[in-house]
C-alpha positions as CSV (number, residue, x, y, z in Angstrom):
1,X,20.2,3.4,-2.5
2,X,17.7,1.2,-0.6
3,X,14.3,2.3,-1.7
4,X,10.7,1.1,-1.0
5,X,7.3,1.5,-3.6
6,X,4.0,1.1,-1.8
7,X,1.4,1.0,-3.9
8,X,-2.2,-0.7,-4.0
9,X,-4.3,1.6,-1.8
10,X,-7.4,3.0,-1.9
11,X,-11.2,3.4,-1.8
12,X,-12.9,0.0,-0.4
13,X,-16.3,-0.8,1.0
14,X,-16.7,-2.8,4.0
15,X,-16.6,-6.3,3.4
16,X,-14.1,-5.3,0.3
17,X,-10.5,-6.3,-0.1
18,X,-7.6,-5.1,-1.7
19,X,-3.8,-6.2,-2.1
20,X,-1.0,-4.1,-1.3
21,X,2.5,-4.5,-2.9
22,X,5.9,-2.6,-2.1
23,X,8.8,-2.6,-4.9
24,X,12.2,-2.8,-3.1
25,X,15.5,-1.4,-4.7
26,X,18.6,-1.2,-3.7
27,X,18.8,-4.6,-1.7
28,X,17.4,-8.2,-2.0
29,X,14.0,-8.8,0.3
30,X,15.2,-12.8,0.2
31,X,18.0,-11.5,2.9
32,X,15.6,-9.6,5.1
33,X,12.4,-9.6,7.5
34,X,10.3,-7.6,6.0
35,X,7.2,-6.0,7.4
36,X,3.9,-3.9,6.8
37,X,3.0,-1.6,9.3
38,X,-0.1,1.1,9.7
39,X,-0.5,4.2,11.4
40,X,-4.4,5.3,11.1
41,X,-5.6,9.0,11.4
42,X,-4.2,10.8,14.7
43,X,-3.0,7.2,15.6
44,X,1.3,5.6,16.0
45,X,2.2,3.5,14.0
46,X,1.1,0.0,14.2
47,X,2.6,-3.3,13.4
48,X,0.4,-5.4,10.9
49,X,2.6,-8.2,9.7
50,X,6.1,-10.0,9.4
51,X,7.3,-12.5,7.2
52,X,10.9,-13.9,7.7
53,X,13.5,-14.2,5.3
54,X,14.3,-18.0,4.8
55,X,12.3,-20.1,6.5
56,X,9.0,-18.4,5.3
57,X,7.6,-17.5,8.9
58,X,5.1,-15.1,9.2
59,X,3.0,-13.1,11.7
60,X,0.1,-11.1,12.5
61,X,-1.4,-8.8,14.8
62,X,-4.1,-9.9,16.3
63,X,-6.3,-7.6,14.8
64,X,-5.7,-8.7,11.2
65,X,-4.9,-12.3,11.6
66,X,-7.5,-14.7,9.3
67,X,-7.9,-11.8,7.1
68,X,-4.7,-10.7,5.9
69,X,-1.8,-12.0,4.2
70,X,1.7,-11.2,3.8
71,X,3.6,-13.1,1.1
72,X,6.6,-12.0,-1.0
73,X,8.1,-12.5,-4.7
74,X,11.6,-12.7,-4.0
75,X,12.4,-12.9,-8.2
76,X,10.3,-10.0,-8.2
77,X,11.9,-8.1,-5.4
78,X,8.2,-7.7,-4.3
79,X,6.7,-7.9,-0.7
80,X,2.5,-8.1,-1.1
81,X,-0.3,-7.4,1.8
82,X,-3.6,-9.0,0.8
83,X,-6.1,-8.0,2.7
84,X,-9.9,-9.4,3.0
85,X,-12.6,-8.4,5.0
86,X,-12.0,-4.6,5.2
87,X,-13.4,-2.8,7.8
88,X,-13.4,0.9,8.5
89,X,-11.0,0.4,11.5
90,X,-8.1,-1.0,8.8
91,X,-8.4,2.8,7.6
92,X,-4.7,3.9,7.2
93,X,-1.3,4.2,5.5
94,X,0.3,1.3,5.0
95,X,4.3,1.3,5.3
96,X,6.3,-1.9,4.3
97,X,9.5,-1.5,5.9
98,X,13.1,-3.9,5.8
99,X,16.6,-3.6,5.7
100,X,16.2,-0.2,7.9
101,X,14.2,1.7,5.3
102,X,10.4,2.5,5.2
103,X,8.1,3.1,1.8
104,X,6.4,6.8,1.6
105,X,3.5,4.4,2.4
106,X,0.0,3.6,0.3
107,X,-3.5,4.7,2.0
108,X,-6.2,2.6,2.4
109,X,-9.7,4.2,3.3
110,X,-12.8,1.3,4.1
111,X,-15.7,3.3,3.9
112,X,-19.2,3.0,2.4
């Protein structure tokens, strides 16, 4: 059964930072895109980051790039979000998602 972990979330102040991580079972992350998404109160869902399998490519949106960073422990079967310079408007849940599955997601609340 493929199955996604989120964990890592929680209170930050502004400024703060915080690093996700999302245990994958079921299936090898080496073989797959793998992604982190958001969706913020009464919000869609919102892409926040790609990294590809085998080449080590990543992306960003636009609203997150310079302060986030997606990496991933393939030996761990691990995908990480490390993310610096919170600000109230990175307020969500934060889904990884790969191999057609999607975490129960992890929230993240920047508030002072």
């Amino acid at each position: 059964e493929v199955q996604l972990v989120e964990s890592g979330g929680g209170l930050v102040q502004p400024g703060g930072s915080l690093r996700l991580s999302c245990a994958a079972s079921g299936f090898t992350i080496s073989t797959y895109i793998m992604q982190w998404v958001r969706q913020a109160p009464g919000k869609g869902l919102e892409w926040v980051s790609t990294s590809n399998s085998g080449d080590s490519r990543t992306a960003y949106a636009d609203s997150v790039k310079g302060r986030f960073t997606i990496s991933r422990d393939n030996a761990k079967n691990t995908l990480y979000l490390q993310m610096n310079s919170l600000n109230p408007d990175d307020t969500a849940v934060y889904y990884c998602q790969g191999a057609g599955a999607r975490g129960q997601g992890t929230q993240v609340t920047v508030s002072s």
